[in-house]
Structures are given as structure tokens and as C-alpha cells.
C-alpha positions in Angstrom: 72.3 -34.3 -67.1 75.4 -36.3 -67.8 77.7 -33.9 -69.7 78.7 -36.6 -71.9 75.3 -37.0 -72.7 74.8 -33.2 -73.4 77.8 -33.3 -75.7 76.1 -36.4 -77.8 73.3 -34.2 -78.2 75.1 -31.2 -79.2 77.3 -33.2 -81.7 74.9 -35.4 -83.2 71.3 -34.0 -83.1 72.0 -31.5 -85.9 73.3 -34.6 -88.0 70.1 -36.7 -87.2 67.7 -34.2 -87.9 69.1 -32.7 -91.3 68.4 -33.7 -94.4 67.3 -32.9 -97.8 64.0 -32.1 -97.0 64.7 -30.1 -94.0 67.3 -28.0 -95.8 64.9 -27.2 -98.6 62.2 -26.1 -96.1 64.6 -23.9 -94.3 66.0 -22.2 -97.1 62.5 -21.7 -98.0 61.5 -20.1 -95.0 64.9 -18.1 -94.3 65.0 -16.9 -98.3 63.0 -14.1 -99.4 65.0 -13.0 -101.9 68.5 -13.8 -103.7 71.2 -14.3 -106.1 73.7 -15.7 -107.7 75.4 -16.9 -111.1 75.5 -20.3 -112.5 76.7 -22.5 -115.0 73.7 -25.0 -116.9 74.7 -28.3 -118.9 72.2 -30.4 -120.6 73.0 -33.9 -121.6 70.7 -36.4 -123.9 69.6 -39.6 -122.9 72.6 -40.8 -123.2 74.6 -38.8 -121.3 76.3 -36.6 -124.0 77.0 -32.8 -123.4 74.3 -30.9 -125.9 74.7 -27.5 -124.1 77.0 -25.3 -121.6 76.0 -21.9 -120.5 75.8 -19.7 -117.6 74.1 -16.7 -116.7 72.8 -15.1 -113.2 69.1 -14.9 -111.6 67.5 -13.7 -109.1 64.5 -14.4 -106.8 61.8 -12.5 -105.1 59.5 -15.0 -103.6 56.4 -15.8 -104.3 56.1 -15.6 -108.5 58.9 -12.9 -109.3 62.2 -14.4 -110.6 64.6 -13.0 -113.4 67.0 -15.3 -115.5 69.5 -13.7 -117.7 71.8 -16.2 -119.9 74.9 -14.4 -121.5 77.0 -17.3 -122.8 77.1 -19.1 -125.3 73.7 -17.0 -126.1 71.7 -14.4 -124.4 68.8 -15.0 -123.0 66.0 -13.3 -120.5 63.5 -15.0 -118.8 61.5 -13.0 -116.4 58.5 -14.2 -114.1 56.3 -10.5 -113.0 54.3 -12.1 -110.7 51.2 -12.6 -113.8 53.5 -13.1 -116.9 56.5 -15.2 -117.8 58.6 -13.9 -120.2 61.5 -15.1 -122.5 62.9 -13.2 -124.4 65.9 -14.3 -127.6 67.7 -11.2 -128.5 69.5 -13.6 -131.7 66.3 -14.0 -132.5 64.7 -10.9 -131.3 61.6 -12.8 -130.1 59.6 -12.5 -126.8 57.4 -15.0 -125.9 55.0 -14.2 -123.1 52.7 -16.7 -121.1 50.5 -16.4 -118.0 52.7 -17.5 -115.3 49.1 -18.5 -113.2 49.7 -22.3 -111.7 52.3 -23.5 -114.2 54.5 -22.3 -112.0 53.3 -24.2 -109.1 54.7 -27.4 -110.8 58.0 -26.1 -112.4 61.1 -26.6 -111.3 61.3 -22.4 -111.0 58.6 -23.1 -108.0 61.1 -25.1 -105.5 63.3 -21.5 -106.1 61.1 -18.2 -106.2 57.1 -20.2 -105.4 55.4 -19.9 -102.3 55.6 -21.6 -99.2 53.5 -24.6 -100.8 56.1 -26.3 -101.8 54.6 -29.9 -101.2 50.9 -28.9 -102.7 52.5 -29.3 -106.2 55.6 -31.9 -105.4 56.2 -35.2 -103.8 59.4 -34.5 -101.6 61.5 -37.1 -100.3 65.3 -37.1 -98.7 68.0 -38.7 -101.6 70.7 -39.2 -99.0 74.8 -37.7 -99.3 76.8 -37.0 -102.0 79.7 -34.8 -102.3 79.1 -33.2 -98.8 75.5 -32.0 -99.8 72.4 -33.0 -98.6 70.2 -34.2 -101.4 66.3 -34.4 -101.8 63.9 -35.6 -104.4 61.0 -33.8 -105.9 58.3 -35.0 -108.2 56.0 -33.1 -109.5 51.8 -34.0 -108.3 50.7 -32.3 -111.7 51.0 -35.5 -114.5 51.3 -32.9 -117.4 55.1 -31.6 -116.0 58.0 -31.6 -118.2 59.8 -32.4 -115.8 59.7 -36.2 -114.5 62.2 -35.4 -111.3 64.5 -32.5 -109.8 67.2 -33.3 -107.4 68.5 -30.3 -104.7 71.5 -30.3 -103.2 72.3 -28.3 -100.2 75.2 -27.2 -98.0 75.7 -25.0 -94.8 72.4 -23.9 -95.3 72.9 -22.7 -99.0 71.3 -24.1 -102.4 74.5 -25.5 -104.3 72.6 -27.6 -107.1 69.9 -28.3 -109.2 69.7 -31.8 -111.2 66.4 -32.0 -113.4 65.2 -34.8 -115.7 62.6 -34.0 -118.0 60.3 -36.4 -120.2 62.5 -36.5 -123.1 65.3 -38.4 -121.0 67.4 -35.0 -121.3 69.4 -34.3 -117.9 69.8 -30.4 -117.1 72.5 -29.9 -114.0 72.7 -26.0 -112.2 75.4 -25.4 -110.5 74.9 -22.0 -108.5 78.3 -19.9 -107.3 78.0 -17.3 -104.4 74.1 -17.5 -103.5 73.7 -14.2 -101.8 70.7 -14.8 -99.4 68.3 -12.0 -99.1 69.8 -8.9 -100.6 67.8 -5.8 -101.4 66.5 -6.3 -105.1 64.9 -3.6 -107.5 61.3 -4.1 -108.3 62.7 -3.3 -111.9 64.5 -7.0 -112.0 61.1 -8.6 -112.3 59.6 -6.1 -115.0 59.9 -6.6 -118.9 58.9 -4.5 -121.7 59.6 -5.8 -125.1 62.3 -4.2 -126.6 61.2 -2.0 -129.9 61.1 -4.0 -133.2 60.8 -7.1 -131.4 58.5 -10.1 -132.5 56.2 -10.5 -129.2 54.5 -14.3 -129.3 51.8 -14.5 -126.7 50.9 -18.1 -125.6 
């Protein structure tokens, strides 16, 4: 083979053949487990800030995922596997839902769901921005929240998460030192409401 030919191939195959898509699927199939912090905005309609907070999580794929928001308020939402829990210490209120297929068809599934990403969303590649490869996901299921996510991906790493919802509300995720596969304790993904706590089952 022409070496100059080689060296096309070895410069500009990887380019060709990445994209959105490709880097969620990869990610997918390279991630079992993670974590990492982040920092959350939501905007209105029409564009104004209505919330800032951060927080970390953590992933065990399929179904097992932990949230924990400590500014400006704290906040635990925890996904067992069976249940999905969220629990307001302000308010000292747990509510507590079958996790079952809803989470096939939230934006929690592209993360910590199974490998069956495209039974529950649409998935197309949404070009280059801000050196990240971009993809769009809509959810099959009609009844979502949540009209569109947009995932943005870099050196093989999940940087951000840009979700639209049905009330015209635009939540961006930013995520800061995504540790790929660390060793996790079974304990992250287990809740038990705290004492004197109002539990509200759904």
C-alpha cells in the first residue's frame, strides 16, 4: 500500500467514523460504572436562569444510579434497581416510585439504563460544537417529560447533558472529572428513609 495512503487512513478514518452516536454507544459499552460532579442550570422558556446547583452521582449500569445535590439545596435521588427515590431533607420528604420502565425513557436511561439505548430513543448525530461531538435523543415513549436531550462528548468522556422538557424549560449538566469505571459500594444505590421522615409512595 501507498504509505501516503496509509497515513490518510490513519489520520482521517477516526474523524469519518466518529460522531455523536458512535461516542454514546462506546461509552455505553466501555462504562460500567462511574462518577463525577456537576453543576445543573435550568432556564424558562425564555432563556432566564431559574436555578444553579451542583452536586455528584454515580452510576452502576443497568437501573442503579445515585444523585446527591448539596448546593443551593440538598437533595438525594437514588435508583435501587426496583425503586426511585428522592429524598428533600428541607423538607424531610421521601418520595418513592417504581423505577420499572420509566426509566427506559428518561433522560437517567442514556447514563445508568441498559444496553437498549435505541428501544426507548430516536438517536441521531447533532454535528460539532465547542470540540465535542454532539447527538440527539428523543424519546419513542409520547408521555416523556422530556421533548429532547442533547450529549456532548470528548476524548471518549461524557462532558454534557442539554435537556428540553415539555414546559419549554432548558436544563444544561455540565459534568467535571468523569471517573470511568471505579469500584463503587453496593451501599451508593441503597436508601432507607431517614427516621421522622414523611415517606410519599407514588
Amino acid at each position: 500500500m501507498n504509505i501516503r495512503i496509509l497515513v490518510s487512513i490513519l489520520l482521517f478514518a477516526p474523524q469519518a467514523y466518529a460522531g455523536g452516536v458512535d461516542a454514546l454507544k462506546s461509552f455505553i459499552n466501555d462504562t460500567r460504572t462511574a462518577k463525577s460532579a456537576f453543576s445543573q442550570t435550568v432556564a424558562d422558556q425564555n432563556g432566564k436562569l431559574r436555578q444553579k446547583s451542583e452536586g455528584t452521582l454515580a452510576f452502576s449500569r443497568p437501573g442503579k444510579f445515585r444523585w446527591v445535590y448539596q448546593k443551593p439545596y440538598e437533595q438525594l435521588i437514588v435508583g435501587d434497581g426496583v425503586k426511585l427515590w428522592i429524598y428533600d431533607a428541607d423538607l424531610e420528604q421521601v418520595t418513592v416510585k417504581k423505577l420499572g420502565d420509566a426509566l427506559g425513557s428518561s433522560p437517567a436511561a442514556l447514563l445508568a439504563g441498559s444496553n437498549e439505548i435505541e428501544k426507548y430513543f430516536v438517536l441521531k448525530d447533532a454535528g460539532t460544537q465547542d470540540g465535542m461531538e454532539f447527538l440527539e435523543a428523543r424519546p419513542r415513549d409520547k408521555e416523556s417529560t422530556f421533548e429532547v436531550v442533547h450529549m456532548g462528548f470528548a476524548g471518549g468522556t461524557l462532558k454534557t447533558m442539554v435537556l428540553k422538557d415539555s414546559f419549554g424549560q432548558t436544563t444544561v449538566l455540565k459534568f467535571a472529572k468523569l471517573e470511568k469505571n471505579p469500584q463503587l459500594s453496593s451501599s451508593d444505590f441503597k436508601f432507607t428513609p431517614p427516621k421522622g421522615a414523611d415517606v410519599i409512595s407514588e
